[in-house]
C-alpha positions as CSV (number, residue, x, y, z in Angstrom):
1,X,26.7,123.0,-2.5
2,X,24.2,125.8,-2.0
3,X,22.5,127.1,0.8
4,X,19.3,125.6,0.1
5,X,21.1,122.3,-0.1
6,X,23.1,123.1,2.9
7,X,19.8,123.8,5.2
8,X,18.4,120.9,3.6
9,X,21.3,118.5,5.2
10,X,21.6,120.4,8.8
11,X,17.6,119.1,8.8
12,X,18.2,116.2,8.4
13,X,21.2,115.6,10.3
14,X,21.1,114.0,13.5
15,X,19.7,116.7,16.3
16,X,22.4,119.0,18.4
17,X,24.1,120.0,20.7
18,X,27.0,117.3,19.6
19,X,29.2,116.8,22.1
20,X,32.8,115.4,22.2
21,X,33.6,112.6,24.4
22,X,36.2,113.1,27.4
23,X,39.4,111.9,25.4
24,X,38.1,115.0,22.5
25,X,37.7,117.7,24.8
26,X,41.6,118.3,25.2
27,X,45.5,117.2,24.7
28,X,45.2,117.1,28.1
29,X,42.3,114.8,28.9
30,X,43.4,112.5,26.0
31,X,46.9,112.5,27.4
32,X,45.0,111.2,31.0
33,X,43.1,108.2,29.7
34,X,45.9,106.8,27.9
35,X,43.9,103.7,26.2
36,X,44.6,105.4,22.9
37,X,41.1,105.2,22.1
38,X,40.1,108.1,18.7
39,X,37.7,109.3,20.4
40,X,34.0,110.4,19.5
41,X,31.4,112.7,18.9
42,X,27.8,112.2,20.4
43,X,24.7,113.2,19.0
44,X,21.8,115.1,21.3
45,X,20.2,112.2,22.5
46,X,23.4,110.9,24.1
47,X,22.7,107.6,23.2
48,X,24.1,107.7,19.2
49,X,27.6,108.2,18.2
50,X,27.4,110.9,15.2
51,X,31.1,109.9,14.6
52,X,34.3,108.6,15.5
53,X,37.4,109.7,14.7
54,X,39.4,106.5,13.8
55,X,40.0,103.1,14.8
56,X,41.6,102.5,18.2
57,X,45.1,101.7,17.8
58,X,46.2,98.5,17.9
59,X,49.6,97.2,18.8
60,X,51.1,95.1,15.9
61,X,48.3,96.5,13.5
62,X,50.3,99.7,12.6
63,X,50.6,100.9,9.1
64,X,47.4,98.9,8.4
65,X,44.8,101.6,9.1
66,X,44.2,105.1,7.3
67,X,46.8,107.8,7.2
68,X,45.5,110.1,9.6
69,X,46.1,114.2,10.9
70,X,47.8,114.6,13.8
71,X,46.0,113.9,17.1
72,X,46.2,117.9,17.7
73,X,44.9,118.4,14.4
74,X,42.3,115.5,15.0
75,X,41.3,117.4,18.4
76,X,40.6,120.9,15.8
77,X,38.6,118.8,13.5
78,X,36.4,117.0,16.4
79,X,35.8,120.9,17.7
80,X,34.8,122.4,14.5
81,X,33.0,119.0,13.7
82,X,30.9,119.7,17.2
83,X,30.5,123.4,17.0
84,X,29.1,123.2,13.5
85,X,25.9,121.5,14.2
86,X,25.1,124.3,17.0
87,X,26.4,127.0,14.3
88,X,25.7,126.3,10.9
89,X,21.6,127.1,11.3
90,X,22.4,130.5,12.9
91,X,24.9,131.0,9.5
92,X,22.0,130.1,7.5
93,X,19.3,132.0,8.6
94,X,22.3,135.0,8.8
95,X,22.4,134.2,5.2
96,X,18.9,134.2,4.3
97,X,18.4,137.6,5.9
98,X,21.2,139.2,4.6
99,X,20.1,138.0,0.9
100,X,16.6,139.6,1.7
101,X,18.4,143.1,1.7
102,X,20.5,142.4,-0.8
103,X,17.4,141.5,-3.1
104,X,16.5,144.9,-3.5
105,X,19.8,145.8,-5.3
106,X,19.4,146.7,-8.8
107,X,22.2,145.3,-11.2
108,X,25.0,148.5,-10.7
109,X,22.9,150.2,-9.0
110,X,23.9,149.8,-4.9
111,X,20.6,152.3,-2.9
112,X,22.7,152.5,0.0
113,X,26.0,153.5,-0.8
114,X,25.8,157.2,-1.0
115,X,25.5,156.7,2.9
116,X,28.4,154.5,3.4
117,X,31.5,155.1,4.1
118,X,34.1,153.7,1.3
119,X,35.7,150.9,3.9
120,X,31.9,149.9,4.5
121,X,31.1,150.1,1.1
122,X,34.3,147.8,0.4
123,X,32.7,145.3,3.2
124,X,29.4,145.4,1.4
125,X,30.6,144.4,-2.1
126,X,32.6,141.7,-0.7
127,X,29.9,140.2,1.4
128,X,27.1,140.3,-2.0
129,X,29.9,138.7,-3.7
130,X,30.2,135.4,-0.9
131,X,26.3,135.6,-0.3
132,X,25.9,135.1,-4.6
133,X,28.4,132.0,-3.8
134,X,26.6,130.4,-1.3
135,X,23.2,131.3,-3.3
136,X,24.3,129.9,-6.5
């Protein structure tokens, strides 16, 4: 997936900020509910689940619904699920402006990097190189 395809799906996605429910926020507010609900993660208009993150569990029903992560690992995924609605425009438009300077590189030619240092110059390369990635 490119970055124009990438912007093109955080437009159209379901507005921010998401926000996880209480039993998503921590081990420690899932742990106080206790009605082993998954949990879920609400779109801006507070009214519209963006997702869940499983089926509630149901006694005698074991072994009959997806393998899933740990709930720890489940309580990372709802975070960075969250956090990437609010984030992944600011990436974008950090992408989009750093492409606009890179632009004026000529193929082995770099303008700039008689006045960087070599550790800079290092950093440079390598961030052309995963801008070209997410370009392609």
């Amino acid at each position: 997936m490119n970055l124009l395809e990438i912007e093109k799906l955080c437009n159209e996605a379901s507005a921010g900020p998401w926000n996880r429910c209480f039993h998503l926020q921590s081990e420690d507010h899932d742990r106080l509910c206790g009605c082993n609900y998954r949990g879920s993660i609400w779109g801006g208009d507070k009214n519209h689940v963006v997702c869940e993150m499983g089926s509630t569990l149901i006694k005698g029903e074991e072994g009959l619904e997806p393998a899933r992560y740990s709930r720890r690992q489940e309580l990372i995924n709802a975070k960075f699920i969250e956090m990437s609605r609010e984030h992944m425009p600011k990436l974008i438009e950090l992408a989009k402006a750093a492409s606009e300077y890179f632009s004026e590189d000529i193929e082995g030619y770099t303008p700039y990097s008689s006045y960087l240092k070599p550790a800079w110059f290092e950093k440079y390369i390598k961030c052309k190189e995963i801008l070209s990635l997410l370009l392609k």
